[in-house]
Every structure is written in C-alpha cells, then in structure tokens.
N, C-alpha and C positions, 0 to 999 in steps of 0.2 A: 158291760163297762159302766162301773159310777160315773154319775154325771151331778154332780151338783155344783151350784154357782158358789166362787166366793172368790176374793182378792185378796192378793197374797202381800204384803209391803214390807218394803226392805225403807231403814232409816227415819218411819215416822212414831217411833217407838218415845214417849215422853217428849214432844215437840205442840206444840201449840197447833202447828199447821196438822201434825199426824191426828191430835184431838179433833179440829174443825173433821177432817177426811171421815174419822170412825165413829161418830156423829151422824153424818150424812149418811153411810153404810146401814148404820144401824137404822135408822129410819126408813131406811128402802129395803129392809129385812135383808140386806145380802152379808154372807157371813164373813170374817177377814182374818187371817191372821199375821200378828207380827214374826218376820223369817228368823230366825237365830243363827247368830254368825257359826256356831258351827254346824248349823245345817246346807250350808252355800255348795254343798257337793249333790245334793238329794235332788234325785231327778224333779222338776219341776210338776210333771204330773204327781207324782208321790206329797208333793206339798201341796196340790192340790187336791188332795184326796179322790184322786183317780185310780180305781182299781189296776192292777196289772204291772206295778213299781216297783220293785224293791229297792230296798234301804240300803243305802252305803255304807260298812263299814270305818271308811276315815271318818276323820269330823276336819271338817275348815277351823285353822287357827290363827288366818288371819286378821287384816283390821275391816272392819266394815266400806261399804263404799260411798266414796266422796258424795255423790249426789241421792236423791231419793227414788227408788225404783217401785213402780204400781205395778202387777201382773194379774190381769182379768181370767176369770173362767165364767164368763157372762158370756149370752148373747148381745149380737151388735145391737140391737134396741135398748136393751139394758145398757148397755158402755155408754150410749148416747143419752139416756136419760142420766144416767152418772154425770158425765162429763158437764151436763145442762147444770146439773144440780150444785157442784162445785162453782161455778162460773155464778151461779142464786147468791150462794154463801161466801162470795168473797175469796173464794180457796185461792191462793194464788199456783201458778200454772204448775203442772207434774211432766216438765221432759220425759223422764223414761217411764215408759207405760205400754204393756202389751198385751195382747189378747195371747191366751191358751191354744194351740195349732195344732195340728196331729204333726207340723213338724217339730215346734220347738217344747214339747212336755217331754219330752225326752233328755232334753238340757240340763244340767245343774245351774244354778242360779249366775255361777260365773260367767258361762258362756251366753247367756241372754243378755247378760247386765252387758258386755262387751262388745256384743251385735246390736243394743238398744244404742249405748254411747257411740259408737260407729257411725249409725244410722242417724242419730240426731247431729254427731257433727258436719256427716256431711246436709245433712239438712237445713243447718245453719248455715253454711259455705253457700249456698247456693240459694239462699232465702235471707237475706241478712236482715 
C-alpha cells in the first residue's frame, strides 16, 4: 500500500487564509491538494493517493461546504509540528481537520465533512 504524506483541503482554494496554509506546507515539504467539488464522492484514500481505491463514477454537483475542511495523511509528529507552525504564522484556527484512519479512507469527502461537523459541534456544546 502507498503511503505517502500529504493534505487534502476543501474551501482554501483562492482565500488569503488557504495562501497563508499552502505556504506553511510548502515549506515543510508536505504535498497538498485542493479537493474539487466534483470529486466529494472519491474515496478519501483515493484523494490521498493511497493505493487500493477506485474512482467513482458519479461526480458531486453540488455547492461546496460552508466551513473549511483540512484532511491529514501525516504522522502525529508531523500534524503537531503543523499545527505548531500555523499557530507561528498567525493562521487563524481550522475546526474541521482530520487524520487519514484505516477507518475513515474509505469515506467520500461527505461523509467525513459530516462526522468532522458533528464532532466539532458537539465539542463546542460541551466546551463553550
């Protein structure tokens, strides 16, 4: 199985804050790409360029989503020294943001972005 690093971002596509993010990446050699709304079906390992995915037929036609979504294929050392480094440059905070899992590479983009928003709301609820 491929295994290489890189983050996948939904919504920082022509954004000042997406520029600051792919700056910082690029400097820590980790490679990124922006997701394409009609790729929102593509199993998340398959946009991570992990062997063993195939392609989805449909394409997503609908709107992008409201908030901004980071999806890591780093190790945790790496996510931490990320996380450091945005917090250096001012990045202002990224809610949804997940690590690559052997559970959730299997996901389309929808279904992560929907358990990311779940999980941060109740995280807000209970962390105000």
């Amino acid at each position: 199985m491929k295994s290489s690093t890189c983050v996948l971002l939904y919504g920082f596509k022509d954004t000042d804050k997406g520029e600051k993010v792919k700056t910082v990446l690029k400097k820590m050699g980790i490679e990124f790409k922006d997701i394409l709304l009609e790729d929102y079906y593509q199993p998340i390992g398959l946009l991570a360029g992990i062997t063993g995915f195939k392609r989805e037929e449909r394409k997503y036609t609908g709107g992008g989503f409201p908030e901004e979504m980071m999806v890591m294929h780093l190790s945790s050392s790496q996510i931490d020294t990320l996380l450091a480094r945005f917090r250096q440059e001012g990045i202002e905070r990224i809610h949804l943001k997940a690590m690559i899992t052997e559970f959730n590479r299997s996901w389309n983009s929808l279904q992560l972005y929907l358990e990311l928003h779940k999980e941060h709301e109740e995280m807000s609820r209970l962390n105000p």
